[in-house]
Residue frames as a rotation matrix with the C-alpha (Angstrom) as fourth column:
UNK 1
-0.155 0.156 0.975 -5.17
-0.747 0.628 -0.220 6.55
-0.647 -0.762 0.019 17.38
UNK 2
0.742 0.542 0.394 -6.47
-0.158 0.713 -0.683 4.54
-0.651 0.445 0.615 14.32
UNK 3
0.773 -0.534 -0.344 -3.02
-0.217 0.288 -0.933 4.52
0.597 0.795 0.107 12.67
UNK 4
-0.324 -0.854 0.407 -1.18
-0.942 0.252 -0.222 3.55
0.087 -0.455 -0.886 15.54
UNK 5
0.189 0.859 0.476 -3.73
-0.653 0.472 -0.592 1.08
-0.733 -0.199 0.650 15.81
UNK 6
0.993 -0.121 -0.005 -3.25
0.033 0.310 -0.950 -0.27
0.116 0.943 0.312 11.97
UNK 7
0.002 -0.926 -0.377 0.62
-0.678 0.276 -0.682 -0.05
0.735 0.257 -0.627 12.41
UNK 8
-0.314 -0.660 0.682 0.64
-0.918 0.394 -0.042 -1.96
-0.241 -0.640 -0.730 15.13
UNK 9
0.457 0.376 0.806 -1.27
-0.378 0.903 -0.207 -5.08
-0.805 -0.210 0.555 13.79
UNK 10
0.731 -0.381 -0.566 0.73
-0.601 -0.752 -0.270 -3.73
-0.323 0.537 -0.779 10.83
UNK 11
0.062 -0.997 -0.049 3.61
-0.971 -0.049 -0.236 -4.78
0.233 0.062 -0.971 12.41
UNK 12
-0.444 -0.052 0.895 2.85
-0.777 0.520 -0.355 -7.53
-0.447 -0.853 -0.271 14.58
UNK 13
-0.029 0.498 0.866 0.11
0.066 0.866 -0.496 -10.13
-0.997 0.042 -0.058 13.05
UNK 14
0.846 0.419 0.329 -0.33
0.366 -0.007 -0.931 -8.75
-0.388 0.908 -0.159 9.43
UNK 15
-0.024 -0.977 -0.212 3.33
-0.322 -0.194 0.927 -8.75
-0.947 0.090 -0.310 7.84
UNK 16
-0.164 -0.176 -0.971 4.04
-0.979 -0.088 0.182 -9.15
-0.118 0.980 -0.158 4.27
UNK 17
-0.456 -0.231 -0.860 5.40
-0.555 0.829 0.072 -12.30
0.696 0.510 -0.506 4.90
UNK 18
-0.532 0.615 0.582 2.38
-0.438 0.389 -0.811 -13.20
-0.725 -0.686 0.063 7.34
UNK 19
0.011 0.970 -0.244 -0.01
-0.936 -0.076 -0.344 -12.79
-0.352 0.232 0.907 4.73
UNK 20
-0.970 0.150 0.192 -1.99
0.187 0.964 0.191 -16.30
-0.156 0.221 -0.963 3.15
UNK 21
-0.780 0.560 -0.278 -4.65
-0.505 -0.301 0.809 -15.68
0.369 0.772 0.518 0.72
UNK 22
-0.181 0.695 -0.696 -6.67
0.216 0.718 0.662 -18.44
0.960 -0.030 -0.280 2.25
UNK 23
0.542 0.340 -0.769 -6.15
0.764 0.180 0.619 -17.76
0.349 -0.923 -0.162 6.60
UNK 24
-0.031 -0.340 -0.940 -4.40
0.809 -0.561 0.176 -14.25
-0.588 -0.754 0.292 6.91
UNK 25
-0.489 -0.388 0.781 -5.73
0.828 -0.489 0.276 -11.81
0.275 0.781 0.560 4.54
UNK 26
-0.771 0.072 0.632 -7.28
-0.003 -0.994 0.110 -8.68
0.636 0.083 0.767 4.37
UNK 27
0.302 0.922 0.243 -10.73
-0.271 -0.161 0.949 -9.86
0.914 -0.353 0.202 5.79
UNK 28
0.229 -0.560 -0.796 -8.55
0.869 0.487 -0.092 -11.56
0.439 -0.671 0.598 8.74
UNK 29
-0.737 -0.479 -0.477 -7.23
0.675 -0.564 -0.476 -7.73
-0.041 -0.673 0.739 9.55
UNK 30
-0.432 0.761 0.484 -10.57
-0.104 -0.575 0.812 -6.25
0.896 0.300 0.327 9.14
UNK 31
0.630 0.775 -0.054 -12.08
0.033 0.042 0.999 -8.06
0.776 -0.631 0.001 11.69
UNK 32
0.053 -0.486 -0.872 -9.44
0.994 0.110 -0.001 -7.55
0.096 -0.867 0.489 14.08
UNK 33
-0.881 0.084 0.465 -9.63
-0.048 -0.995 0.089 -3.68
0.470 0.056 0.881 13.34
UNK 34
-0.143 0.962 0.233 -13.24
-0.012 -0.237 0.971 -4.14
0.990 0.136 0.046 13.43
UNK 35
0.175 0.134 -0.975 -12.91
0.803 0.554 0.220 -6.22
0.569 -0.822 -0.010 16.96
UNK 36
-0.529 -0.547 -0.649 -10.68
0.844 -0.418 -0.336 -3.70
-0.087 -0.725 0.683 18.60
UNK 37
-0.756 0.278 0.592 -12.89
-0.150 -0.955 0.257 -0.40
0.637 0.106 0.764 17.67
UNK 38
-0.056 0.991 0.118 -16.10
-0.856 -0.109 0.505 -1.53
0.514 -0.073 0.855 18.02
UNK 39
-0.355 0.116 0.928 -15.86
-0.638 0.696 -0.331 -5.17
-0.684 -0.709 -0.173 20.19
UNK 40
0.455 0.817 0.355 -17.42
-0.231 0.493 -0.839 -6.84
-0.860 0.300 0.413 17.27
UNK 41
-0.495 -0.813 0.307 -15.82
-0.095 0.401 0.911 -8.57
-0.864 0.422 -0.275 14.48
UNK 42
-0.225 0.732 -0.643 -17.38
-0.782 -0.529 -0.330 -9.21
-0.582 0.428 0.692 11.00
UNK 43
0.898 0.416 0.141 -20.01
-0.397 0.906 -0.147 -11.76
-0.189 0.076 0.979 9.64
UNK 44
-0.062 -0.938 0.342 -18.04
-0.582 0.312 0.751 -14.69
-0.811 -0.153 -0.565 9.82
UNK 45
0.714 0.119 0.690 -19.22
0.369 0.773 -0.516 -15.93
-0.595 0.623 0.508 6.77
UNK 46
0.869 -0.474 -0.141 -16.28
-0.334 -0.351 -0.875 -13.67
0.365 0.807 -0.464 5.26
UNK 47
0.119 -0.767 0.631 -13.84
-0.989 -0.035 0.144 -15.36
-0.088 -0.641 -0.763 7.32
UNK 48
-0.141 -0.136 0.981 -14.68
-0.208 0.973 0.105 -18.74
-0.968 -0.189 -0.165 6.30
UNK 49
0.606 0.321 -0.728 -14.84
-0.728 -0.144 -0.670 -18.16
-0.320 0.936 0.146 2.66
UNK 50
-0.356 -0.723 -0.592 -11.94
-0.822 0.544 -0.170 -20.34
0.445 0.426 -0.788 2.05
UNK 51
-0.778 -0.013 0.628 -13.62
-0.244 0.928 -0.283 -23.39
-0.579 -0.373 -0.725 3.77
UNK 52
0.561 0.822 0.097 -16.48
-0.150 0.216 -0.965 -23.26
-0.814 0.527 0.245 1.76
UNK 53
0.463 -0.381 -0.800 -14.05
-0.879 -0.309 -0.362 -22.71
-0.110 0.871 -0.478 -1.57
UNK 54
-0.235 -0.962 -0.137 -11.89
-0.970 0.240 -0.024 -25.55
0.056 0.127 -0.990 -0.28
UNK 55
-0.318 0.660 0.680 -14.70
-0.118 0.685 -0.719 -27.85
-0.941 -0.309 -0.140 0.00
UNK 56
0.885 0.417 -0.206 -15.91
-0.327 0.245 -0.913 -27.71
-0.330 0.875 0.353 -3.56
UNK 57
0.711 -0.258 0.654 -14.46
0.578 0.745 -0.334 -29.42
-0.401 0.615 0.679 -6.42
UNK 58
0.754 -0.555 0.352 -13.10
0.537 0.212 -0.817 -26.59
0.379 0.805 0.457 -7.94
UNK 59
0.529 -0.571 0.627 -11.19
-0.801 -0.581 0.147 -25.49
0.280 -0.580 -0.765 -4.85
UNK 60
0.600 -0.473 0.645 -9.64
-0.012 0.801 0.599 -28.76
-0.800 -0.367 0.474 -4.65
UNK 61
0.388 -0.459 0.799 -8.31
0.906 0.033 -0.421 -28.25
0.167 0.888 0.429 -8.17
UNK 62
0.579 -0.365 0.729 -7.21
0.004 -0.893 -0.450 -24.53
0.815 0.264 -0.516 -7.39
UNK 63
0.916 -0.383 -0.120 -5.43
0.085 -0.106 0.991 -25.20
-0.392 -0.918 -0.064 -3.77
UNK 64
0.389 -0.888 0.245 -2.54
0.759 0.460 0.461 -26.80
-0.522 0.007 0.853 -5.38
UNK 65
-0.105 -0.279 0.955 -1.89
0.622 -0.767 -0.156 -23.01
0.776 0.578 0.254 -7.56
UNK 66
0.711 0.092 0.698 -2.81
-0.323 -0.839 0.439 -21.08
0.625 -0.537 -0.566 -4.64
UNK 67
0.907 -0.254 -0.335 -0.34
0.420 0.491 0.764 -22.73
-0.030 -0.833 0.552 -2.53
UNK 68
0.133 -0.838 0.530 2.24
0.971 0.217 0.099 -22.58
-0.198 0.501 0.842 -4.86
UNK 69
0.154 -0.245 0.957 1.73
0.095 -0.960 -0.262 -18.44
0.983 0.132 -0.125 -5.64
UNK 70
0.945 0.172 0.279 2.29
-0.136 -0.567 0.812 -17.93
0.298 -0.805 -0.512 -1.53
């Protein structure tokens, strides 16, 4: 059940060429794992990590390299 589960978001929302270091990564398919087991999702302060990064100075100086490696 948990690996049909993981292929299907697998397939479907979390593709290779979904992923985006900043708004579809790993913590992104965590908490949808997390959501679908257990109804609950996780702290969202790991989901918003990139707004806090992209707010500071030296996420404004690193966007333009992370953009560019996706």
């Amino acid at each position: 059940m948990i690996l049909d589960l993981i292929r299907d978001l697998s397939l479907s929302r979390f593709r290779p060429e979904d992923y985006s270091l900043l708004t579809n990564n790993c913590n992104h398919f965590t908490n949808e794992v997390s959501l679908l087991l257990t109804g609950s999702g996780i702290p969202s302060h790991y989901l918003t990590q990139h707004e806090v990064l992209m707010r500071s100075p030296m996420g404004q100086m690193l966007l333009p390299m992370i953009q560019q490696t996706q």
